[in-house]
C-alpha positions in Angstrom: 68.4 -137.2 200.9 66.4 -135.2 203.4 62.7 -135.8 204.0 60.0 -132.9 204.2 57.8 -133.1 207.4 54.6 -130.9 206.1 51.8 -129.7 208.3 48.5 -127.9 207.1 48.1 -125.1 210.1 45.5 -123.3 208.3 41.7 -123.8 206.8 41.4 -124.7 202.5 37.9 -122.6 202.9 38.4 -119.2 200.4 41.6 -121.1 198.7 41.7 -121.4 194.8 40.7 -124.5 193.2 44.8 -124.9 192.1 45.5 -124.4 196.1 43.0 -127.1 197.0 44.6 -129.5 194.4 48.1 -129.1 195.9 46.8 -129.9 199.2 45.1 -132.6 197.8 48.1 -134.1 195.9 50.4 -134.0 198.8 47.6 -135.8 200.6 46.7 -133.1 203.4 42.8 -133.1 204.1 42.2 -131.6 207.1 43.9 -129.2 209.6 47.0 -129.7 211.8 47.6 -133.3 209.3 51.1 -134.2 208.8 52.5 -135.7 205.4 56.3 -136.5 205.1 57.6 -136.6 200.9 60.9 -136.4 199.6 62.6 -133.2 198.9 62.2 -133.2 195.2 61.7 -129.9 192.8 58.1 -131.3 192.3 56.8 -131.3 196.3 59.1 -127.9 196.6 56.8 -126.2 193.9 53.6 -127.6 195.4 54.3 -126.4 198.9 55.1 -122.9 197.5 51.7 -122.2 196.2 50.0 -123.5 199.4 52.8 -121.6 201.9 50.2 -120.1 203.7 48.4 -122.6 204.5 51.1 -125.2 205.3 54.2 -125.3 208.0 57.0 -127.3 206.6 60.1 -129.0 208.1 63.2 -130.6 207.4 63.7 -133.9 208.6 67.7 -135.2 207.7 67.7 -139.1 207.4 70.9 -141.1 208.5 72.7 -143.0 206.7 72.2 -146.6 207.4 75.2 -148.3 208.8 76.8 -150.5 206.6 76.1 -154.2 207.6 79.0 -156.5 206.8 78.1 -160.1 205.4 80.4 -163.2 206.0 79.9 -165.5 203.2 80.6 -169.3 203.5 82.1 -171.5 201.2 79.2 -173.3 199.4 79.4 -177.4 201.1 79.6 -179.8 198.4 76.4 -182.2 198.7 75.7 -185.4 196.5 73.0 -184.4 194.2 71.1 -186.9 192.5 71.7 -187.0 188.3 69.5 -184.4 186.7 67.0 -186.2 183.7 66.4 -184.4 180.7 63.3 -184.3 178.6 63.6 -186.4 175.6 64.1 -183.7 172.5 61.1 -183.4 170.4 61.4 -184.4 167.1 60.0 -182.5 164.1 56.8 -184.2 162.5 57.7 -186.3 159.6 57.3 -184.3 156.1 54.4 -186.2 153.9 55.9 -187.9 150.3 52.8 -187.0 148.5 53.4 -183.4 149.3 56.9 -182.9 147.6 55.7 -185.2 144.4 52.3 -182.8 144.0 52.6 -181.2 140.9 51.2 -177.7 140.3 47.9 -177.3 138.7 47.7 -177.0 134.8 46.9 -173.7 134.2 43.6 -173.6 132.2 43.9 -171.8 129.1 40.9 -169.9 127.3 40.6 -168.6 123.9 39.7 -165.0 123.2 36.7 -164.5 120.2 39.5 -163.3 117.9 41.3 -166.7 118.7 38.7 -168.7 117.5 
């Protein structure tokens, strides 16, 4: 993907406020400042409104070379035997709690009960 090389050549004085933004967001603050972004839709439409005041150029990138890896066989080493945690064990469920009966309800009478 190509990289844009952008240049302000010209003064923000008497720009809009939008102008000074673009400048701004593609980080050019003062005169004869270079910038390099990636050649994206988003930088292309920033760069449009602020064509006067910028000079923009194409910079191509090469393609790195490919690098070729030789890979070893992995040497076999003698590894001490790995320990394992004990397993924790679930806490111990409490008799009393399954032999609890539920609470008697209480009943009351009404006044035409009575």
């Amino acid at each position: 993907m190509a990289t844009l090389k952008i240049t302000q050549i010209k003064s923000r004085i008497g720009s809009t406020a939008q102008q000074c933004k673009n400048l701004d967001a593609l980080g050019l603050h003062k005169i004869n400042q270079t910038v390099s972004h990636s050649d994206s839709a988003i930088i292309k439409g920033m760069i449009t409104r602020v064509k006067h005041l910028v000079k923009v150029e194409v910079v191509e990138e090469k393609a790195p070379a490919k690098k070729t890896v030789k890979v070893e066989a992995p040497v076999a080493e003698e590894t001490a035997p790995v320990k394992k945690a004990p397993a924790k064990k679930a806490p111990a469920k409490k008799a009393d709690a399954a032999e609890k009966k539920p609470a008697a309800k209480k009943v009351t009478k009404t006044k035409k009960e009575e």
